[in-house]
N, C-alpha and C positions, 0 to 999 in steps of 0.2 A: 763612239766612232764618229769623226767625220761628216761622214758619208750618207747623205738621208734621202739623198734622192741621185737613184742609180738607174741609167739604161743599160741595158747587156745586148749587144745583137753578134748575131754569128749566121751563119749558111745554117741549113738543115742538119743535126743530128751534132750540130757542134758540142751541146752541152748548155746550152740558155736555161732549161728550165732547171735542169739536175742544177747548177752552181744557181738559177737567181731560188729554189726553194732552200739550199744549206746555207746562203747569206741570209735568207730572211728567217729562218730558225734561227741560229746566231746571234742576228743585231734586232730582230724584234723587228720588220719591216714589211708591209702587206707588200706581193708581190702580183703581177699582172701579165696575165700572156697575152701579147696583140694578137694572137689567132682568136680569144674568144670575143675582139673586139670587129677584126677583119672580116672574119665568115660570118654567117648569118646559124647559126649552132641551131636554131628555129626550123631548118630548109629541110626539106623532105629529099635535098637532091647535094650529093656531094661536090662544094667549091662553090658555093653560091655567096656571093659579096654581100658584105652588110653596107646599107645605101651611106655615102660618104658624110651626109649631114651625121648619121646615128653615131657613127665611126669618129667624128669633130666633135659633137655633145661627151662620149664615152673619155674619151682623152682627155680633154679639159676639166672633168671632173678629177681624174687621177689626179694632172699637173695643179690641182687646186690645193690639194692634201700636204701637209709637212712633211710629212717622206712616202717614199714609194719603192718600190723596182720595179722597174717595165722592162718585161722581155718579148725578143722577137727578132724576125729576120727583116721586117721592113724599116723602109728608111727615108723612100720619097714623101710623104704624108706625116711625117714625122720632126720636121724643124724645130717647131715650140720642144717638144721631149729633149731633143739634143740640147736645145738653147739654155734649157730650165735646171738640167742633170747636173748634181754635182760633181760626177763622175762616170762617164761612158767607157764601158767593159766592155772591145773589142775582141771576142773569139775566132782565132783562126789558126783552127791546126788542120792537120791533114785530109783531105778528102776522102782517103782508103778511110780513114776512121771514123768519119762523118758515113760511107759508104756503109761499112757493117754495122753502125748505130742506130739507120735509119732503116737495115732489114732486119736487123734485130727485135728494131717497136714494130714493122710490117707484122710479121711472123709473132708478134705477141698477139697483138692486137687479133688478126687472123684465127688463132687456136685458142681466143676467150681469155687470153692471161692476164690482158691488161683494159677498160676500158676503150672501146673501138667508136675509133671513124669511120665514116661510111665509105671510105677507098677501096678503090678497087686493085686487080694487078695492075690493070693500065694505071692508074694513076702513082703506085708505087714505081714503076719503071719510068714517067714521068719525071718524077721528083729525084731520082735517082742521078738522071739527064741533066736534069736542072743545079741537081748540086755539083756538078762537076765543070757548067759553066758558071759557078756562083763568083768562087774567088777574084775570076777576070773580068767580069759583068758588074753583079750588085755588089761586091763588097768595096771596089774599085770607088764605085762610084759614092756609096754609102760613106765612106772614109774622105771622100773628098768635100762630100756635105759638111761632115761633123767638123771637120780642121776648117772647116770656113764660118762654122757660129761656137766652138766651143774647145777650147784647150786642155780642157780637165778629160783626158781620153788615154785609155794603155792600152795594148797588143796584148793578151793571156792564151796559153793553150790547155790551159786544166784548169781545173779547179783549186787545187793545191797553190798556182800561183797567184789567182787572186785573194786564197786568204792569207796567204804571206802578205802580200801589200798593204790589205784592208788592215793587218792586223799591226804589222811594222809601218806602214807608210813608204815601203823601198819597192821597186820594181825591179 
């Protein structure tokens, strides 16, 4: 493939991690969630920032490596990634579907099924808020970042269409 060093960003529940772990079983690629890089995973207290020097040393290490996937919903702190990507994987489908994906891991998470964060309801009705101004907000502005240091970028709304491309090179 191509393709060795991939950003994937999308709003909340879009699918980042589900499509960047089936790329990286696929093509053999260490994969990276900016949430374990953004939070402080260390905090005894839910959302607590990891201090921006740690968050610049953590990155730089990735972008040092011959291939990568970095996923994630941020995008200000994020330039060098965009800059360095051979290939940035825009997800943006639906909100309703981002909507049921993100109470679907709540209610995992909640009932023991899956690994939990320390969120609370507030903070799931939060993020719920927040994904519904994602589209017109961060992704708005996140796309206008990337077309201004990086060309190598597509639109996907599944997962299916990014291994089509990956595998054809057709979008």
């Amino acid at each position: 493939m191509k393709y060795k060093k991939i950003h994937i960003i999308g709003g909340p529940g879009s699918g980042k991690t589900y499509c960047s772990k089936r790329i990286s079983k696929k093509f053999k690629i260490p994969v990276f969630d900016l949430d374990n890089i953004f939070w402080d995973n260390n905090s005894d207290t839910y959302g607590t920032k990891t201090s921006y020097e740690k968050r610049e040393k953590k990155l730089n290490q990735i972008l040092k490596m011959d291939k990568y996937i970095i996923e994630g919903v941020y995008y200000s702190w994020l330039i060098k990634s965009f800059k360095t990507a051979d290939l940035i994987i825009i997800l943006n489908n639906s909100v309703w579907v981002r909507d049921f994906r993100i109470t679907r891991r709540f209610l995992k998470r909640k009932l023991g099924l899956v690994k939990s964060k320390k969120e609370s309801l507030k903070d799931f009705i939060n993020l719920v808020k927040w994904n519904h101004k994602y589209d017109k907000n961060n992704l708005k502005k996140a796309v206008t970042i990337i077309k201004s240091v990086n060309e190598k970028y597509c639109f996907f709304k599944s997962y299916n269409g990014i291994k089509k491309f990956l595998i054809s090179g057709k979008n």
